[in-house]
N, C-alpha and C positions, 0 to 999 in steps of 0.2 A: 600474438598467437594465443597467447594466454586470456584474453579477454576472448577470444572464438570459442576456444574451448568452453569457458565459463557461461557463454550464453548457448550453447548446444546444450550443455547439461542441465542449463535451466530450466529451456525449453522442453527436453524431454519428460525433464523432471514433473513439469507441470503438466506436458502431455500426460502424461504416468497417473497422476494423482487426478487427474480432471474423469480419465478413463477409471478409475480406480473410482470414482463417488458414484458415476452414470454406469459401471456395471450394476454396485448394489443400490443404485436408485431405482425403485419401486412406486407405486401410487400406492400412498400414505393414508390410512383411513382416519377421515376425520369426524366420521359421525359417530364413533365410541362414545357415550353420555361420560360412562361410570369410568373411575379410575384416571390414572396420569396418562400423558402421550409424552414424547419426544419429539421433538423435531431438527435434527443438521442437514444445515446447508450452509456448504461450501463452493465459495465461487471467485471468479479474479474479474480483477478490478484494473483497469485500463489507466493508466496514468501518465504524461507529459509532462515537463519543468519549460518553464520559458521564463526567464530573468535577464531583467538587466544589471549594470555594473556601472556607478558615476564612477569614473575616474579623470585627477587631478591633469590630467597631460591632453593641452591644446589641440594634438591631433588626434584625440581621439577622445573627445570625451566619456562618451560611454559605450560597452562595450555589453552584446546581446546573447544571451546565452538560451538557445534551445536545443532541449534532447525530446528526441521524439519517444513513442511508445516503446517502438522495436529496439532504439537506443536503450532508454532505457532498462530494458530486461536484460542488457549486456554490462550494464553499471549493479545488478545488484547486489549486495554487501550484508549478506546475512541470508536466513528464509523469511520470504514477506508469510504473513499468513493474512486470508480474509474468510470469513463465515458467521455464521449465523445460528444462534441455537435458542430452540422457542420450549418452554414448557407450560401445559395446558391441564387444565380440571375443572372439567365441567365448559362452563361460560367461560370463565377465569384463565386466566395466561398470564405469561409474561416471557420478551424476546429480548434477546441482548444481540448486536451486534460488534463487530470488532476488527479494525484492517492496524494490518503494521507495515508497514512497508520503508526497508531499511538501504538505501542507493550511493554511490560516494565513486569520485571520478579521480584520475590525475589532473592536475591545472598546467596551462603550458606558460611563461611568463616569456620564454626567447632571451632568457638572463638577461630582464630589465629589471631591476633594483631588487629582484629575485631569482632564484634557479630551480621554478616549478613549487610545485606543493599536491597537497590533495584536500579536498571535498569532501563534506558529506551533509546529506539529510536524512531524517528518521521524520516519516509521518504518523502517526499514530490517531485511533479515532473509535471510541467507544460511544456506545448507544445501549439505554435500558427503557425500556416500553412498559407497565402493567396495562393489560391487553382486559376489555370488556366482548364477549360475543353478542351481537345487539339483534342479528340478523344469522337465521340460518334457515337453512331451505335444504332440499335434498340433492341441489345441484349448485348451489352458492352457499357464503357466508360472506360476513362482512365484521371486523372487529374497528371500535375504536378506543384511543387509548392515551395516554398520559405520560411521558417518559422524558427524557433527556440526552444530547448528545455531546462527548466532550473532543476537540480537536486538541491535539499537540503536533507542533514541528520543533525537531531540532537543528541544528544546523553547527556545522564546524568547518574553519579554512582554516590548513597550515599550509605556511610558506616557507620555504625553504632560504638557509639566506644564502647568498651570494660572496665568494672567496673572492677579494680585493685583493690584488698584490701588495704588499706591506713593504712604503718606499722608505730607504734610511738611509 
């Protein structure tokens, strides 16, 4: 019940905030020569997990783990954030980009040499551009540019142990 709830709220949440960028989104003028511009944009990013699991037992060697999209956004653990923020002068720019997105499950084990645990991953993924304007026209532009993007995942399993009867 409590996992429904958590993905209503997300859901809306994100409905909320998507409606909330596309009220005050505007068409952004970008033929200003003089002076700085800004530019945010926020936007979500679709994501899936599909892994596998070797494990040590004959009848089942390994074992497949996927959660889909909609899954997903009922697993998340924290606020993901994703966007974008560009700043410009003149020719010259430079855009960063930036996702986080923070997920984590219960595990089921069926008290086999464990009693459940939990999950988690944290992806993370920044990007920095300096931006050249090469090309503009009154109806296009075109930048090219030089930057770098860095990925991090983390990842954590706890398991829970398993209460043995203590024979004496």
């Amino acid at each position: 019940m409590q996992q429904i709830r958590k993905f209503i709220l997300t859901a809306f949440g994100s409905i909320a905030a998507f409606a909330a960028a596309l009220n005050a989104a505007a068409a952004q003028d970008t033929s200003a020569t003089g002076g700085y511009q800004f530019f945010v944009t926020p936007y979500l990013w679709l994501a899936s997990v599909h892994a596998t699991t070797l494990t040590p037992l004959e009848h089942e060697p390994q074992v497949n783990s996927n959660v889909s999209t909609i899954d997903l956004l009922s697993h998340l653990d924290g606020a993901p954030f994703m966007g974008s923020f560009e700043v410009r002068y003149g020719s010259l720019g430079f855009l960063t980009d930036a996702i986080h997105l923070p997920v984590s499950t219960k595990i089921t084990t069926h008290d086999v040499f464990y009693s459940g645990g939990n999950a988690a991953l944290k992806a993370d993924q920044g990007t920095g551009i300096a931006l050249y304007r090469f090309l503009e026209d009154t109806v296009q532009f075109a930048d090219g540019g030089l930057g770098f993007r860095a990925w991090g995942f983390s990842s954590r399993v706890e398991l829970n142990s398993v209460c043995f009867p203590v024979w004496r």
